[in-house]
C-alpha positions in Angstrom: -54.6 -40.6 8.0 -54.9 -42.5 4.5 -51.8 -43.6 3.2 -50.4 -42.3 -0.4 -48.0 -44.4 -2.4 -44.9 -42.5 -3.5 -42.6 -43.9 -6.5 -41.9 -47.3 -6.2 -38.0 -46.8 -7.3 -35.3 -44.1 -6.8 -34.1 -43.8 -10.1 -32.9 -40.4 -10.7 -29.4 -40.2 -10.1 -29.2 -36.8 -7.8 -31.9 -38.3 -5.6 -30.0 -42.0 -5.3 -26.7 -39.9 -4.6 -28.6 -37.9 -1.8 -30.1 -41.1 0.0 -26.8 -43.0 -0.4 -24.4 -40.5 0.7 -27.2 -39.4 3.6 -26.5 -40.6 7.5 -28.4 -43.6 7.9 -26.1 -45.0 10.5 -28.9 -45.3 13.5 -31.5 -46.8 11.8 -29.0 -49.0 10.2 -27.5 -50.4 13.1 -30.8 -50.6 14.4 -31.8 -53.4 12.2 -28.7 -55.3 12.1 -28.7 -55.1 16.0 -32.3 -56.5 15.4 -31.4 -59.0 12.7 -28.9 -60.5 15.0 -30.9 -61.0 18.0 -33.9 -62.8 15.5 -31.1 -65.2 13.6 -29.8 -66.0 17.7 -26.4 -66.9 18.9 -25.7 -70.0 16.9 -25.3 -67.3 13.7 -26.0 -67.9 10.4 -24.0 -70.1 7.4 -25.8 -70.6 4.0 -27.8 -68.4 1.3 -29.8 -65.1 2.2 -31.8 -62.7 0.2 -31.6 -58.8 1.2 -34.9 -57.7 -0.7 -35.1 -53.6 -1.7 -30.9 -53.5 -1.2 -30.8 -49.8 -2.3 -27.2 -48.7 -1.9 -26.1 -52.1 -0.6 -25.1 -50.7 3.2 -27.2 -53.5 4.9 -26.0 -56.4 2.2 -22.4 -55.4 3.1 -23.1 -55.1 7.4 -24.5 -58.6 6.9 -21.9 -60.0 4.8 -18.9 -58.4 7.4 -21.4 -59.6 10.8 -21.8 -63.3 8.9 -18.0 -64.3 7.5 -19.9 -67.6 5.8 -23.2 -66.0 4.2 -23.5 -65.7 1.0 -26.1 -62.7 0.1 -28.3 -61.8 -2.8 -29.2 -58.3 -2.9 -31.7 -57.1 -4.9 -33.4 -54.1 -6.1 -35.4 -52.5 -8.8 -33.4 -49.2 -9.4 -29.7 -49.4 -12.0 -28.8 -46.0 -10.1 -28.8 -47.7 -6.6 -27.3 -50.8 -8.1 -24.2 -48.9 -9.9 -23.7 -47.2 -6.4 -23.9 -50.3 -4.8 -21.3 -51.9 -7.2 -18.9 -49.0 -6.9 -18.8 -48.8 -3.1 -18.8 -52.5 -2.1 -15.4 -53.3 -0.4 -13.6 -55.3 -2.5 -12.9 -58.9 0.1 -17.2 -58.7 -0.2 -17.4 -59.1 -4.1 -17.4 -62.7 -4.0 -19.9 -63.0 -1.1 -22.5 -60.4 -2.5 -24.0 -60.3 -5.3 -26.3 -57.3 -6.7 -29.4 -58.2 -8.9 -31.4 -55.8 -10.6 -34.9 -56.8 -10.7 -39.0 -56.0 -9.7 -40.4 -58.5 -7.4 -43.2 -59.2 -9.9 -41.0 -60.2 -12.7 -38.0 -61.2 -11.2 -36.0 -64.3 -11.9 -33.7 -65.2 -8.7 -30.3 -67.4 -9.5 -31.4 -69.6 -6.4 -34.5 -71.3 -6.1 -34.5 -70.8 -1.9 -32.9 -68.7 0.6 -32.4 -69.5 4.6 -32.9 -66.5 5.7 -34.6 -63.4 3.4 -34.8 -59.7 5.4 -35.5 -56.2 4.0 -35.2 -52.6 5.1 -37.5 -50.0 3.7 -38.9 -51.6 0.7 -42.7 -52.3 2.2 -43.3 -48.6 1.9 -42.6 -48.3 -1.7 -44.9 -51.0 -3.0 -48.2 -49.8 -4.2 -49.3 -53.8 -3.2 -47.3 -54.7 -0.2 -48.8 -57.8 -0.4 -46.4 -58.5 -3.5 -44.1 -58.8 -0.8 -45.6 -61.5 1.2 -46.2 -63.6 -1.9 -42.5 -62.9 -3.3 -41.2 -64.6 -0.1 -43.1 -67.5 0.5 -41.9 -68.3 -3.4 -38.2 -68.3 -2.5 -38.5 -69.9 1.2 -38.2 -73.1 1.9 -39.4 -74.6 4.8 -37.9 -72.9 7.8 -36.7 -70.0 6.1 -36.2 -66.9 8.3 -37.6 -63.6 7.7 -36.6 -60.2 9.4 -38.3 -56.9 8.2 -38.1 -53.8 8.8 -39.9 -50.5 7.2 -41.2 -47.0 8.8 -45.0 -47.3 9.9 -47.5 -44.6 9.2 -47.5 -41.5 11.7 -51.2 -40.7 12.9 -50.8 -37.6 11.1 -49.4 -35.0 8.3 -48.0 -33.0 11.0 -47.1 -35.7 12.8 -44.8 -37.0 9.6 -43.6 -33.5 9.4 -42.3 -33.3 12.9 -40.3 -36.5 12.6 -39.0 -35.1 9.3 -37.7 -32.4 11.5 -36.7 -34.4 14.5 -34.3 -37.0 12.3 -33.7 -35.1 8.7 -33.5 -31.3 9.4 -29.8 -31.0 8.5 -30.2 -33.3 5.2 -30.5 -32.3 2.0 -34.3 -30.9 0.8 -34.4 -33.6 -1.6 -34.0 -36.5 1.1 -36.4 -34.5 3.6 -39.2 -34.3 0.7 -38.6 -38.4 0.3 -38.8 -38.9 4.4 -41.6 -37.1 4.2 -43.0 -38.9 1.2 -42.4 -42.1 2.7 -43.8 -41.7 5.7 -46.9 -40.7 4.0 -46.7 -43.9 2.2 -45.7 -46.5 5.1 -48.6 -48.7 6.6 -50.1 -48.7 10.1 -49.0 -51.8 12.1 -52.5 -53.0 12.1 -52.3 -53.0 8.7 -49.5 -55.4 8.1 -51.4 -57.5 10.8 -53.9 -57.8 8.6 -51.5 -58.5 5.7 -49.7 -61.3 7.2 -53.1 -62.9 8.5 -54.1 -62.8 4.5 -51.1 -64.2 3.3 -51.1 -67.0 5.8 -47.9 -65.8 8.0 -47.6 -66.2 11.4 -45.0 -63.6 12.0 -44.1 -61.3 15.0 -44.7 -57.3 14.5 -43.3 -54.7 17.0 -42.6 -51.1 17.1 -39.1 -51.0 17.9 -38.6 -46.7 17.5 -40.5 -43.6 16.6 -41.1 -44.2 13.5 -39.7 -48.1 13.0 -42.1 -51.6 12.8 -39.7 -54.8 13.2 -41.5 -58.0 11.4 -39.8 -61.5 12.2 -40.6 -64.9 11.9 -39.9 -68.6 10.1 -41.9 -69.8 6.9 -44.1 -73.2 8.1 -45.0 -75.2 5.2 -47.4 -77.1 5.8 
């Protein structure tokens, strides 16, 4: 099955609400219980860059996991951002900090991050590889990088029956967007292929259904 790009941001304000409000809870702990095992028992102190922060759930799990990181979140869409702003718990504020940018035009406060992770934000770029390039510029050498995104199902029915198995009792709205998103996820041979282009030497594993775990350090050489 070909993929088919959806809408790179969530902008209208019904359909942010939906997504935000919406039970993300396993997939969620599923990639901080993943983060966590990549960044290893010796934790994490310094600067890291949550890329596609959306609501801000996994910016403010990191920040409560990782009492010393300091976290820039960023995202493309004002609507997730304001949601993000209004929801963070107030001991976070001066740990997280939400900026509203594109990763094509962006300008970051910090020139490098330790550590840069993502959840769901491969899917929505029409050129994933905008992603690869975006963190190589803000890694320095040794920087850590945990991803995580849907991969593509082997087919439209396929999509649709994971729709059903994980979304039925959500809102039609979120259920179109699963769908959508499945539709516009890559195959894990595809980000292979990615990552060999862009130079990366970085682990990908299926780690559910429907979930690709990428992981690995920037190498300068």
């Amino acid at each position: 099955m070909k993929r088919t790009c959806e809408p790179e941001l969530m902008e209208d304000k019904t359909q942010v609400l939906a997504y935000a409000q919406a039970d993300f809870s396993e997939p969620n702990d599923r990639f901080i219980k993943s983060l966590k095992t990549f960044i290893g028992a010796g934790g994490f102190e310094g600067y890291a860059l949550d890329l596609g922060c959306g609501p801000g759930d996994i910016s403010c799990r990191f920040a409560m996991a990782y009492p010393s990181a300091h976290i820039d979140a960023l995202d493309g869409s004002a609507a997730m951002l304001d949601y993000a702003e209004s929801t963070i718990p107030s001991d976070l504020k001066t740990r997280v900090r939400f900026i509203r940018g594109k990763l094509q035009t962006v300008s970051l406060p910090r020139s490098r991050y330790e550590l840069i992770f993502s959840n769901s934000l491969l899917h929505h770029l029409p050129e994933p590889q905008a992603l690869w390039h975006f963190i190589k510029r803000y890694a320095t050498n040794g920087t850590r990088v945990a991803i995580m995104d849907l991969f593509r199902p082997q087919s439209v029915q396929q999509a649709k029956d994971i729709v059903e198995i994980y979304a039925a009792s959500e809102p039609e709205i979120l259920q179109r967007d699963f769908y959508h998103s499945l539709l516009a996820a890559l195959t894990l041979e595809e980000i292979e292929e990615q990552l060999h282009e862009a130079g990366l030497k970085f682990d990908v594993a299926r780690i559910s259904d429907r979930h690709v775990f990428i992981s690995g350090a920037i190498i300068f050489k």
